[in-house]
N, C-alpha and C positions, 0 to 999 in steps of 0.2 A: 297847296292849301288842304286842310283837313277838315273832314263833316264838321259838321256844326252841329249839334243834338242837344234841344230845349226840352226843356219839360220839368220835371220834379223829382228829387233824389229820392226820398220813399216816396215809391210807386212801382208797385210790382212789375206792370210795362216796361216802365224806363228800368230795373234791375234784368229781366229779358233780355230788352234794347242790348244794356251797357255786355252781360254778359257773350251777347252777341255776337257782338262787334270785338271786342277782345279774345272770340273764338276764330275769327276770321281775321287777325289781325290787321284791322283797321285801325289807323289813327284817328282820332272825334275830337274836339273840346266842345265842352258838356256846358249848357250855359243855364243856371240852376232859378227857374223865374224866385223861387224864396227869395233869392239873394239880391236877384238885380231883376224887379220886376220886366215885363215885357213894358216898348213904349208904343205909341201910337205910328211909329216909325216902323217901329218890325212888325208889325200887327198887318199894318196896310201892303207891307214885301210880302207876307205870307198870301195877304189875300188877291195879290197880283199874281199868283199863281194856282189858286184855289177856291173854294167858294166858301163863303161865312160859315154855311152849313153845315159845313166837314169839317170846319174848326174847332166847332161849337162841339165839345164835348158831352153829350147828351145823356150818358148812360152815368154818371155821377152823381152822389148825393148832393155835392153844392146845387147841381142844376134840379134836382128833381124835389128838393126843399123848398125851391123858387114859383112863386105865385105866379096863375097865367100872365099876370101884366108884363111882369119883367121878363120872362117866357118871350115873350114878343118883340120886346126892345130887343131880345138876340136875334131876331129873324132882319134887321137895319142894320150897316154898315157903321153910321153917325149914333148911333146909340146902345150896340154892341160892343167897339171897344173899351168904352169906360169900365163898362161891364166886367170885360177881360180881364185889362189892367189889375182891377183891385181885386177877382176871383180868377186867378190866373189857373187856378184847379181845373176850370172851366174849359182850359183850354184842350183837344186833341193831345195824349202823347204818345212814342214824341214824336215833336215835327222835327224832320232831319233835313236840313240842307246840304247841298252837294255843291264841289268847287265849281262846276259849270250855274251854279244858281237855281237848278231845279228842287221841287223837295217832294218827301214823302210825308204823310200823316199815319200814324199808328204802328204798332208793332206788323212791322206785315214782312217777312224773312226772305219771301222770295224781291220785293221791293227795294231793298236796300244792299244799294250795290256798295 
């Protein structure tokens, strides 16, 4: 089984990422939240392995346009992923799963095995 690597096509990160990975010749399939949003399903897999906190892309303009109220609804698990789902920007990129079911969050080179 091959990575699994979420995130967003334009996104300098994920072009990094992708560059990568294809320097190291790794196999990925790239799962493009545009195209097939994130569900409430893989949301709560990522965060069985992570904290909301690290997911919650913080340093982006969706998030930093955001009034403290909604600010806050990201710091709750039951009121964060709706959140996600429809500003899927929002999310960490990328998150990368590995065939053993671990993942990483963000471009980070020495991390991604």
């Amino acid at each position: 089984m091959a990575l699994k690597v979420y995130g967003i096509k334009n996104c300098d990160t994920m072009k990094k990422t992708f560059d990568f990975l294809s320097e190291k010749g790794v196999a990925y399939e790239f799962i493009d939240y545009k195209k097939q949003k994130p569900t409430v399903e893989l949301l709560t897999s990522f965060l069985e392995k992570t904290l909301l906190a690290s997911l919650v892309n913080k340093q982006g303009t969706t998030y930093k346009k955001m009034e403290e109220a909604q600010k806050s609804d990201l710091e709750k698990e039951e009121t964060a992923l709706p959140i996600l789902i429809e500003n899927s920007s929002m999310i960490k990129r990328p998150v990368i799963v590995y065939p053993d079911g671990s993942l990483t969050l963000g471009f980070v080179p020495d991390q991604i095995s």
